[in-house]
C-alpha positions as a Markdown table, in Angstrom:
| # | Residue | x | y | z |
|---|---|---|---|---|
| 1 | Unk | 49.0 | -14.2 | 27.8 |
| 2 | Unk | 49.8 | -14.2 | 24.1 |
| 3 | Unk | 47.4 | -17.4 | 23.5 |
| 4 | Unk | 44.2 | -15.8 | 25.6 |
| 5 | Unk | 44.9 | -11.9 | 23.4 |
| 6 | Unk | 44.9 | -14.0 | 20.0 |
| 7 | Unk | 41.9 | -16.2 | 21.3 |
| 8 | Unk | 40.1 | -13.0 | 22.0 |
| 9 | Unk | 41.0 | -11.2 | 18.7 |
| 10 | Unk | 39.7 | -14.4 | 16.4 |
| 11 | Unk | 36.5 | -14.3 | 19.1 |
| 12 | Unk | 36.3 | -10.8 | 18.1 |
| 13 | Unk | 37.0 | -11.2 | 14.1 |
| 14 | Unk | 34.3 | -13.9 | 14.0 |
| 15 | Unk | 31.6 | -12.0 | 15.6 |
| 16 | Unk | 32.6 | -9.2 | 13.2 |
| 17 | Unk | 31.9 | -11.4 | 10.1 |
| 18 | Unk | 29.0 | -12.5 | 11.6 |
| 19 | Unk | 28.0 | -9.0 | 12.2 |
| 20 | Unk | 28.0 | -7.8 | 8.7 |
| 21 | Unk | 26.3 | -10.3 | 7.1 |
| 22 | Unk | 23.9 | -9.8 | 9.5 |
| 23 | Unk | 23.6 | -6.0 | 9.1 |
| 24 | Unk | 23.5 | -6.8 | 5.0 |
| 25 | Unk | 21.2 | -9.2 | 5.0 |
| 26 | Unk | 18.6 | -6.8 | 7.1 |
| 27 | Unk | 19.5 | -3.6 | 5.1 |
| 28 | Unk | 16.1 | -3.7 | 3.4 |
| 29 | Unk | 14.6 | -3.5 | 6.9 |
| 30 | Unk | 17.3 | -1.0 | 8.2 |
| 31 | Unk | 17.4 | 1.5 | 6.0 |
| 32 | Unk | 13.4 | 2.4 | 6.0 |
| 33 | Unk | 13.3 | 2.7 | 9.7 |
| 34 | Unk | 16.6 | 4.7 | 10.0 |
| 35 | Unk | 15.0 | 7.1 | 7.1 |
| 36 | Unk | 11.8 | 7.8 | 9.1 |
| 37 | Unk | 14.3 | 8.6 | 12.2 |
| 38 | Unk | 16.4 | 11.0 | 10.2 |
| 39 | Unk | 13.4 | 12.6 | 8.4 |
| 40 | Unk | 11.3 | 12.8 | 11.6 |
| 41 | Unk | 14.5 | 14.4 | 13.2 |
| 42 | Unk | 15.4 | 17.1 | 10.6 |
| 43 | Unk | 11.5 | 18.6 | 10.4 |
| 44 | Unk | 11.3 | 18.0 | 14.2 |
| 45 | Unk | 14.5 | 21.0 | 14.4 |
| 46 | Unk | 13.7 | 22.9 | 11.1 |
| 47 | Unk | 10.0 | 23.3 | 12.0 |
| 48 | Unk | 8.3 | 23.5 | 15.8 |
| 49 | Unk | 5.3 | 23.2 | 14.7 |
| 50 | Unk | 5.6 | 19.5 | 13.3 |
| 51 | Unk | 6.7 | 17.6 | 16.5 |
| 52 | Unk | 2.9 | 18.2 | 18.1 |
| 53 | Unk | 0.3 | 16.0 | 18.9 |
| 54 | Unk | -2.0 | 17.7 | 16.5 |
| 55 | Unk | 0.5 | 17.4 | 13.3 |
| 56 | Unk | 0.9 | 13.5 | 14.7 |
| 57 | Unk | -2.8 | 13.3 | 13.8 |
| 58 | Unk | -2.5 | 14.4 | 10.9 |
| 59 | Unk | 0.3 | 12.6 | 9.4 |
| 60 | Unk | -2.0 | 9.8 | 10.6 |
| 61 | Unk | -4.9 | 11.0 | 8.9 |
| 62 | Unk | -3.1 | 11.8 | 5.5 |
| 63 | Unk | -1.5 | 8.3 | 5.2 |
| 64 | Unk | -4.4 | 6.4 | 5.6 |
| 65 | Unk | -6.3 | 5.8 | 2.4 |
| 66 | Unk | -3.0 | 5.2 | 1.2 |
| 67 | Unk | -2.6 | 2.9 | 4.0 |
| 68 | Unk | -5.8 | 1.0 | 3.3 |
| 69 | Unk | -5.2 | 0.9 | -0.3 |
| 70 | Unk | -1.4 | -0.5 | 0.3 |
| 71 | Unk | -2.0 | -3.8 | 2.5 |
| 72 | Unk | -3.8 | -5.5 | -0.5 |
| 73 | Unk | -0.8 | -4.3 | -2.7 |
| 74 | Unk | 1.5 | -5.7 | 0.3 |
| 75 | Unk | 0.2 | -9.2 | -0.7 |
| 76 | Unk | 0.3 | -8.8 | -4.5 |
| 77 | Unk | 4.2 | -7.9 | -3.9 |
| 78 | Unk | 5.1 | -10.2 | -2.1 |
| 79 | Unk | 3.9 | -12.9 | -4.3 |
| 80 | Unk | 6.1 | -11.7 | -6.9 |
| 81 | Unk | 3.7 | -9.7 | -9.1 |
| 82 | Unk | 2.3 | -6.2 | -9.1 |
| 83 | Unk | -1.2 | -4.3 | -9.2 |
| 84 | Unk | -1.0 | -1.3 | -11.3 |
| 85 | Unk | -5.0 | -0.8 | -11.5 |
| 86 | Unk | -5.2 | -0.4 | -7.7 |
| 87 | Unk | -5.6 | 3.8 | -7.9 |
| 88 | Unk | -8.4 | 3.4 | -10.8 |
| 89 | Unk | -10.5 | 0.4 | -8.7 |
| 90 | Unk | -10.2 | 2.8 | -6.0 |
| 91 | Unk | -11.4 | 5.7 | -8.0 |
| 92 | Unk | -14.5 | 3.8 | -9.9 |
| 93 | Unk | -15.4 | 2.1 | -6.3 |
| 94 | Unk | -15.5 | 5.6 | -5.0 |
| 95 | Unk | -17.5 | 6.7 | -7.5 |
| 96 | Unk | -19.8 | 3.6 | -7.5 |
| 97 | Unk | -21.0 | 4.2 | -4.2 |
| 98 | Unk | -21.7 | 8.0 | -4.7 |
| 99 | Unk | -23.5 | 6.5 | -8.2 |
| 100 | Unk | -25.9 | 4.4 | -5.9 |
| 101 | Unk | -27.1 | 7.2 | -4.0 |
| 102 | Unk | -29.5 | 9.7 | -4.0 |
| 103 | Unk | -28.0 | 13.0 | -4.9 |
| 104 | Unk | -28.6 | 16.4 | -4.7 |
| 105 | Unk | -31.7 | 17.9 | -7.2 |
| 106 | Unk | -28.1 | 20.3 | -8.7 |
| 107 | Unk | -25.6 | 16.8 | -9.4 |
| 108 | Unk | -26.6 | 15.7 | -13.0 |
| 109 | Unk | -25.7 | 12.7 | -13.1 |
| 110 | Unk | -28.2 | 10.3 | -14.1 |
| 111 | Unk | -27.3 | 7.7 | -11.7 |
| 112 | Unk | -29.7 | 4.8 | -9.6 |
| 113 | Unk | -30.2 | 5.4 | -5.8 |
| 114 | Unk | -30.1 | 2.6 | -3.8 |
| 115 | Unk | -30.2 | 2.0 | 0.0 |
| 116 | Unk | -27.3 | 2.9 | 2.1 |
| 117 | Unk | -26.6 | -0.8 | 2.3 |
| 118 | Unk | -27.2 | -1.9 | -0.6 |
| 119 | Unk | -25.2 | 0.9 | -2.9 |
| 120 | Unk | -22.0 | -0.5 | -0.3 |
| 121 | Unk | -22.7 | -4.0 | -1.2 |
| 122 | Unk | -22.7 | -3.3 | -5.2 |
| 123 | Unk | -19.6 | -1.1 | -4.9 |
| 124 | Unk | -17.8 | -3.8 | -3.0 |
| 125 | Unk | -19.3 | -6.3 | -5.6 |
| 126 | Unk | -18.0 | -4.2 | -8.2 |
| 127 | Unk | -14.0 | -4.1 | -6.5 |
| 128 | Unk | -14.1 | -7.6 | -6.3 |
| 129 | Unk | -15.0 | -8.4 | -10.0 |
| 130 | Unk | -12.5 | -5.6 | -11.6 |
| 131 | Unk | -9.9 | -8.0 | -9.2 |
| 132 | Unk | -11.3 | -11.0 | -10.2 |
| 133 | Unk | -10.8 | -10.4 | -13.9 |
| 134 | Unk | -7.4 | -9.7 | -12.9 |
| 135 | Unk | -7.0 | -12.7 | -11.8 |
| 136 | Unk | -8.5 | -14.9 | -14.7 |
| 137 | Unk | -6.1 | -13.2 | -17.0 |
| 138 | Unk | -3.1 | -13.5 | -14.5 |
| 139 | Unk | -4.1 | -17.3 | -13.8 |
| 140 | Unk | -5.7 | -18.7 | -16.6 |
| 141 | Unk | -5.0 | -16.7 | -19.7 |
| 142 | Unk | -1.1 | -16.1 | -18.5 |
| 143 | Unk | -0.9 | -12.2 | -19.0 |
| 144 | Unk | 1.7 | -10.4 | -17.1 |
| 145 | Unk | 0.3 | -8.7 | -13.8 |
| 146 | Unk | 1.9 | -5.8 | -15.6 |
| 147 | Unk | 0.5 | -5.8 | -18.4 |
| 148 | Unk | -3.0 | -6.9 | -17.4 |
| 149 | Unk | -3.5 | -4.6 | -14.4 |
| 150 | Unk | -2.3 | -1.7 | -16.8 |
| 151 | Unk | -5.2 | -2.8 | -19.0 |
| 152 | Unk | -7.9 | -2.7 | -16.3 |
| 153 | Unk | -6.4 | 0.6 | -15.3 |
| 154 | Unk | -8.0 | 1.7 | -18.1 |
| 155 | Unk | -11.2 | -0.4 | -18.2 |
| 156 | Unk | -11.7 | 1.0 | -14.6 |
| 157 | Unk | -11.1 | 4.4 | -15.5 |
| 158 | Unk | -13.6 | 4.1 | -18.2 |
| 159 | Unk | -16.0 | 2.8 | -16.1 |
| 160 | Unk | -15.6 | 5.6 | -14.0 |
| 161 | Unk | -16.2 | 8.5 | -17.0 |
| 162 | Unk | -19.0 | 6.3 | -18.0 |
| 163 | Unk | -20.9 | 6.8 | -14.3 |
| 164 | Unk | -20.3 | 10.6 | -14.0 |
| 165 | Unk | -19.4 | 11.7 | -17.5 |
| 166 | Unk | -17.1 | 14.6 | -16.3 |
| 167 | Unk | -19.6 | 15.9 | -13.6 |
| 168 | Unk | -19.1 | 15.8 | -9.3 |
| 169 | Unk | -21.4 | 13.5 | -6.3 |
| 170 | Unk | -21.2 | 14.1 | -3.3 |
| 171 | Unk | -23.0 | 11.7 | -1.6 |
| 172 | Unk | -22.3 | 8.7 | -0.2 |
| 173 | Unk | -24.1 | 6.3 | 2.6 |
| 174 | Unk | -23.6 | 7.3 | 6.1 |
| 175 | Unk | -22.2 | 4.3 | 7.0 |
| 176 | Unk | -19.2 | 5.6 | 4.8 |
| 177 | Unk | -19.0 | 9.2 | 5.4 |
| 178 | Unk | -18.8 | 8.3 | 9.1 |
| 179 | Unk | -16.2 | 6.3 | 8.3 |
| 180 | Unk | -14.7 | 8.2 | 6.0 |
| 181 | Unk | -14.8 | 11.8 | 7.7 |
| 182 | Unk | -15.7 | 11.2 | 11.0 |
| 183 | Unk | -14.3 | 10.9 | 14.5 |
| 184 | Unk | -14.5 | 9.4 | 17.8 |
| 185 | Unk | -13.4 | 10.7 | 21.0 |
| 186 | Unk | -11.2 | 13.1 | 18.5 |
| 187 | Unk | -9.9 | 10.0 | 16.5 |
| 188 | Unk | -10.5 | 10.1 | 12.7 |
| 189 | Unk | -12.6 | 6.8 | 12.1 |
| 190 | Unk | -10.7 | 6.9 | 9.1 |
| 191 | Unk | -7.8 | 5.8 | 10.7 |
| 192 | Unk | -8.8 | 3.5 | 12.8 |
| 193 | Unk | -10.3 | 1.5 | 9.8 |
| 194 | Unk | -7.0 | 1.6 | 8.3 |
| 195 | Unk | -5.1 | 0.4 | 11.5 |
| 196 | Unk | -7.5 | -2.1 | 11.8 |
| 197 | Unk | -7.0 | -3.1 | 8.0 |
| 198 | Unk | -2.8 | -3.2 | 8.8 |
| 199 | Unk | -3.3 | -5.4 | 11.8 |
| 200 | Unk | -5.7 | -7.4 | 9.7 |
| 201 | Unk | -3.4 | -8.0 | 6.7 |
| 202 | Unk | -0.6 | -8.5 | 9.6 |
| 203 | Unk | -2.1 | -11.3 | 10.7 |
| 204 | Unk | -3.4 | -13.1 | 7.9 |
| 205 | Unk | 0.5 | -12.9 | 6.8 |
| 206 | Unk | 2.3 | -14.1 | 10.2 |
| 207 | Unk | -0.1 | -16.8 | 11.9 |
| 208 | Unk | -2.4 | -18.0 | 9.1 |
| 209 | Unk | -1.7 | -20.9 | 6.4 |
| 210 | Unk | -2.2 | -18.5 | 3.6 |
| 211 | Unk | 0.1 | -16.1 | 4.8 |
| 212 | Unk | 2.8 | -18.9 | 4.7 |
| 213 | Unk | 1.8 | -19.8 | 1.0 |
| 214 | Unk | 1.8 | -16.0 | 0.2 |
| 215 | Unk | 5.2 | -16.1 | 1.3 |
| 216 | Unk | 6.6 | -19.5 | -0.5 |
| 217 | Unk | 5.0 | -18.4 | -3.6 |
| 218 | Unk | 6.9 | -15.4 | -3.5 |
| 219 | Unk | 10.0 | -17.1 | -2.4 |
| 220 | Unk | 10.4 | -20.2 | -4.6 |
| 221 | Unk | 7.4 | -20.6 | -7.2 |
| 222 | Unk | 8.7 | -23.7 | -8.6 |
| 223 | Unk | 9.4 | -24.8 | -5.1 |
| 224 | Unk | 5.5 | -24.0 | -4.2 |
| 225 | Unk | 4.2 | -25.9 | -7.2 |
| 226 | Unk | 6.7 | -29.0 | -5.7 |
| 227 | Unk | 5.4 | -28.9 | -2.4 |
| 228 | Unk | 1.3 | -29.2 | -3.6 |
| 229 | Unk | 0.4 | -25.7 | -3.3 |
| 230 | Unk | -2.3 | -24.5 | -5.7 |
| 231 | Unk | 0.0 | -21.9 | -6.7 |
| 232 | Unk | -2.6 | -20.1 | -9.4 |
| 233 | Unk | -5.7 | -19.9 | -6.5 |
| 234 | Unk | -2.8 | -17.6 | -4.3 |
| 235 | Unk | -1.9 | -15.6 | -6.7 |
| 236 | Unk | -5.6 | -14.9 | -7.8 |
| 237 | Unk | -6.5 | -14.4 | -4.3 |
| 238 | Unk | -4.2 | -11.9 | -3.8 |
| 239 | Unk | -5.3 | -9.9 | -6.7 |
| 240 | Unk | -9.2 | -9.7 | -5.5 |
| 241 | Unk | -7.5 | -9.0 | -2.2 |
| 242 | Unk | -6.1 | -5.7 | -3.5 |
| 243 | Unk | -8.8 | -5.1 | -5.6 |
| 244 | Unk | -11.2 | -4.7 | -2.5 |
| 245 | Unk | -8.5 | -3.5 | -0.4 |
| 246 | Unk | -8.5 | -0.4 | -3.0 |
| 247 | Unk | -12.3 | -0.5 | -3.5 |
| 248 | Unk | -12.6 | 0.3 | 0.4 |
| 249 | Unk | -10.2 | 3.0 | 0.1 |
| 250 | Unk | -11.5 | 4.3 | -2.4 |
| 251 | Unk | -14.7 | 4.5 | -0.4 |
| 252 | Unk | -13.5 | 5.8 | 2.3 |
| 253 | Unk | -11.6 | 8.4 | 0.6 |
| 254 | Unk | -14.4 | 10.0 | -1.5 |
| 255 | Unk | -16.1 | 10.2 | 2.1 |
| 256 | Unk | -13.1 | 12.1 | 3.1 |
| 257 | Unk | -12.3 | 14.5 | 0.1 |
| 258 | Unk | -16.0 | 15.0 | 0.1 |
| 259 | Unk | -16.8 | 14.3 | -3.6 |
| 260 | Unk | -16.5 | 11.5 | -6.5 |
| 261 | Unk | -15.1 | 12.4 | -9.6 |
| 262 | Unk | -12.7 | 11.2 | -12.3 |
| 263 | Unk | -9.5 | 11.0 | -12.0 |
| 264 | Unk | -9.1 | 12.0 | -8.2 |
| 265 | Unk | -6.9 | 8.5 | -7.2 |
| 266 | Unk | -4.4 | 8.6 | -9.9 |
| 267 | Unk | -1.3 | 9.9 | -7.4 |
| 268 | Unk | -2.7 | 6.8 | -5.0 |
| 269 | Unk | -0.9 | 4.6 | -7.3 |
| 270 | Unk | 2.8 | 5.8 | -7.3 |
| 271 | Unk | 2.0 | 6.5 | -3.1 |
| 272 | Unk | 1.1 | 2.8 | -2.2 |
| 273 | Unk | 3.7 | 0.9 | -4.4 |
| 274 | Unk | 6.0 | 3.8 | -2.5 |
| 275 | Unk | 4.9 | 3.1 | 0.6 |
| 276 | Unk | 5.4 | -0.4 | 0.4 |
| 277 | Unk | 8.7 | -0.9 | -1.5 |
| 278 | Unk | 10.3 | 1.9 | 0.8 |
| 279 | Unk | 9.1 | -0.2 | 3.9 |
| 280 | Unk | 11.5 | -2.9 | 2.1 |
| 281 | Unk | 9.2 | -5.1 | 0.9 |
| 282 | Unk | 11.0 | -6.9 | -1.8 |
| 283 | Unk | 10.0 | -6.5 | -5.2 |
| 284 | Unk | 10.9 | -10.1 | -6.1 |
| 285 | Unk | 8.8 | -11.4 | -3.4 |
| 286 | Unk | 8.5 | -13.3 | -0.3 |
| 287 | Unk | 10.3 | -10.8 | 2.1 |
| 288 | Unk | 9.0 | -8.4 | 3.6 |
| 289 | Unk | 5.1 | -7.4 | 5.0 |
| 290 | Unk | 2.6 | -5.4 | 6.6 |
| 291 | Unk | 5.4 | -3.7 | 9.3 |
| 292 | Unk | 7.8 | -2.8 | 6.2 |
| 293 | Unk | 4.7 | -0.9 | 4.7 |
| 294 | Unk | 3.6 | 0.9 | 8.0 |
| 295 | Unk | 7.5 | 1.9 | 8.3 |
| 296 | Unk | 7.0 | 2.8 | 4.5 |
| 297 | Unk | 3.8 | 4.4 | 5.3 |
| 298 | Unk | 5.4 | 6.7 | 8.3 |
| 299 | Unk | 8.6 | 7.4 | 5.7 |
| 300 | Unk | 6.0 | 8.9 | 3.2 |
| 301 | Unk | 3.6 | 10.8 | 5.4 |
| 302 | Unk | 6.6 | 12.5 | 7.5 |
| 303 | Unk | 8.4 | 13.9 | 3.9 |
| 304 | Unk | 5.2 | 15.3 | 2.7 |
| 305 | Unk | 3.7 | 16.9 | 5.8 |
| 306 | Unk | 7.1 | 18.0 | 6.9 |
| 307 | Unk | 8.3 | 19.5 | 3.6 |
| 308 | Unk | 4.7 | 21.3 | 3.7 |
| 309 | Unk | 6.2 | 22.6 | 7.4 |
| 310 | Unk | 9.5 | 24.1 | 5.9 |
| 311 | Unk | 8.0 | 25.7 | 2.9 |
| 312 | Unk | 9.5 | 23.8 | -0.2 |
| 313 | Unk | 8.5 | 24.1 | -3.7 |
| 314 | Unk | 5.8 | 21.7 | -4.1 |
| 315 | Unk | 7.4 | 20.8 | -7.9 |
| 316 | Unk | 11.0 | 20.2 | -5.6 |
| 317 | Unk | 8.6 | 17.9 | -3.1 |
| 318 | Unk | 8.0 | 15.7 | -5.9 |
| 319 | Unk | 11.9 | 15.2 | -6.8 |
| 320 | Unk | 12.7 | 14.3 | -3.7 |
| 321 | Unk | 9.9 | 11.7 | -3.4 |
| 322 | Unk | 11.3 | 10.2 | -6.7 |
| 323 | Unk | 14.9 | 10.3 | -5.4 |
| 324 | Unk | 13.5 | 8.4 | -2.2 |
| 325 | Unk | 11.6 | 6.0 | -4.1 |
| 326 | Unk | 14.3 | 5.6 | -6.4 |
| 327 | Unk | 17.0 | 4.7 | -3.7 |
| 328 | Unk | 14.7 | 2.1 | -2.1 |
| 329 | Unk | 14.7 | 0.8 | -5.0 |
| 330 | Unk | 18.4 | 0.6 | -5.5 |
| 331 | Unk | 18.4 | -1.2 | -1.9 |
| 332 | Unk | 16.0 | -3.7 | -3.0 |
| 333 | Unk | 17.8 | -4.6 | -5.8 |
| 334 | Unk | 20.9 | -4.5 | -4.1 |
| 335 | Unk | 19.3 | -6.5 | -0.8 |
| 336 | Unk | 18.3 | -9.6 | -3.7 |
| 337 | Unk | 21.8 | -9.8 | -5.2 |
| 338 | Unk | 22.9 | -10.4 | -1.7 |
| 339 | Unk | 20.5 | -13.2 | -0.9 |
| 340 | Unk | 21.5 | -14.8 | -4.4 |
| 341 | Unk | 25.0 | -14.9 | -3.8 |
| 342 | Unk | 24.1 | -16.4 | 0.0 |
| 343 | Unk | 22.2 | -19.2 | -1.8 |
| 344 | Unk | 25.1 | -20.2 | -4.1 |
C-alpha cells in the first residue's frame, strides 16, 4: 500500500515538472489570449452595450487596417528585424492613389489622373519600391532594419508632403473605395480583405517552404546560412512583403477615412508592432505568427473600443495601451531567457 501511494506521488511530481515547463515555455502564447478573455469580460459587465453584435462589427471594422498593415510586419518580426517605415509607406501609398486620380475642380493639388487601374497599379508599384530599397540597404549595404526603415520613414513621409503639399483628396478608384468603405450583405469589405490577408500570411507561414525559412532565419541565422538558405533574399523578401502589405492598407484606409493627407498613419505604427508583439510574437524571431497577431489584434481593438464604452480619459486610454504594450514586452523578454536556459 505504501509502495503503490509513493509510486503515485513521484507519478504525480513528474507530471508536475512537466507541467510547468510546459506552461513557461507557452507563456508568450498564454498570456495574450488570457488578456483578450479578461478584457472582453470586464467591458462585457461594466458596459451593456459592448457585448452586441453591432459593437462585434465594429471592433472588427476598427482593427482592420491595422490588421492588414500587421501581417507584413508579422514576417519582418519574425525574421529577427523590424519595419519602422510601415505607417509612412502606408500613408504615401494612400496618398498615391488619391494623387492618380481625378479630383474634385475645389482639391488643389496639382496631381496626374490616371485610370482607376492604372493609379492602383503605380501605388502598388510605388509600396513595393520604398520596400525594396529597404531591402538593398538591409541586404547589401548592411544597415540596421532600425536604422534604415527609420530613414525611409522619413523619405516616405516626404514623399507624401511633396504629392499634396499640406492640402486634402478625396478620391480614390472605385475599386478601392468599395473595398475600403463598402459592404456586402452588411459585412465591411474592409474586413473581409483583411481576413483574407491573415489567412493569406497564415498560410504562406505554416504549409509553404518560405514560411519554414522565415522561421529558421529567425531562429538560428547562422544555422540558416549552414543549411544553404539564401539567408539575404528572405530577409529582403520580407521587407517588400510589409512594404505592400502597408501600401494596401494604406489604400484601403484612405478609402475608409474618406480623405488623403499627411500625416494621417503615424499612430498605425505603434498599433501594428502592438498588435503583433502583444499576440506574442517574439521579438528575437522565429516564434510566433499570424494567430499571435489576430490574438494581438483582438487584445488591441477590445481596450480601445471598450474604454470608449466606459468613458475613460482618452489621455489615460493611451497609458494603459503603453502599460500593455510594455508588459508584453516584459513577457517576451522574459519568454527568450527561458528558451536560452532550455538550450544550455
Amino acid at each position: 500500500m505504501a509502495s503503490s501511494d509513493g509510486a503515485t506521488a513521484r507519478a504525480d511530481h513528474q507530471r508536475s515538472r512537466g507541467l510547468v515547463p510546459f506552461l513557461r515555455s507557452q507563456m508568450r502564447n498564454i498570456a495574450p489570449f488570457l488578456t483578450l478573455i479578461f478584457l472582453s469580460a470586464f467591458f462585457a459587465i461594466a458596459s451593456p452595450s459592448f457585448a452586441t453584435i453591432d459593437n462585434v462589427g465594429n471592433i472588427l471594422t476598427q482593427v482592420s487596417v491595422t490588421g492588414i498593415i500587421a501581417v507584413g510586419l508579422t514576417f519582418v518580426i519574425l525574421c529577427a528585424e523590424i519595419d519602422l517605415s510601415i505607417a509612412s509607406i502606408a500613408n504615401v501609398t494612400g496618398i498615391a492613389v488619391a494623387y492618380f486620380t481625378l479630383q474634385e475642380s475645389y482639391v488643389n493639388i496639382a496631381n496626374v489622373p490616371m485610370p482607376g487601374i492604372v493609379a492602383i497599379l503605380l501605388a502598388l508599384a510605388l509600396c513595393a519600391l520604398l520596400g525594396l530599397v529597404n531591402a538593398l540597404g538591409l541586404t547589401m549595404i548592411g544597415i540596421p532594419s532600425f536604422i534604415m526603415t527609420l530613414a525611409m520613414m522619413q523619405i516616405a513621409a516626404g514623399v507624401s508632403a511633396l504629392l499634396v503639399r499640406g492640402q486634402i483628396a478625396y478620391k480614390v478608384p472605385d475599386l478601392i473605395t468599395t473595398l475600403g468603405s463598402g459592404s456586402i450583405g452588411g459585412i465591411p469589405w474592409i474586413v473581409i480583405v483583411a481576413a483574407v490577408m491573415l489567412l493569406g500570411g497564415h498560410l504562406v507561414l505554416t504549409y509553404t517552404r518560405f514560411g519554414r525559412y522565415v522561421y529558421m532565419v529567425g531562429g538560428n541565422r547562422e544555422a540558416a546560412e549552414f543549411a544553404g538558405l539564401n539567408v539575404k533574399l528572405i530577409l529582403g523578401s520580407v521587407m517588400v512583403i510589409s512594404a505592400v502589405c502597408s501600401g494596401i492598407g494604406g489604400m484601403l484606409g484612405v478609402a475608409h477615412f474618406g480623405s488623403a493627407q499627411q500625416n494621417e498613419f503615424d499612430t498605425y505604427l505603434l498599433d501594428s508592432i502592438a498588435a503583433v508583439v502583444v499576440g506574442g510574437t517574439s521579438l528575437f524571431g522565429g516564434r510566433g505568427g499570424i494567430g499571435n497577431t489576430i490574438v494581438g489584434l483582438f487584445v488591441l481593438g477590445v481596450l480601445n473600443n471598450g474604454l470608449d464604452h466606459v468613458n475613460i480619459d482618452s489621455f489615460l486610454k493611451i497609458l494603459i495601451r503603453g502599460l500593455i504594450l510594455l508588459a508584453a514586452l516584459i513577457i517576451n523578454v522574459y519568454a527568450q531567457r527561458l528558451r536560452e536556459q532550455a538550450a544550455d
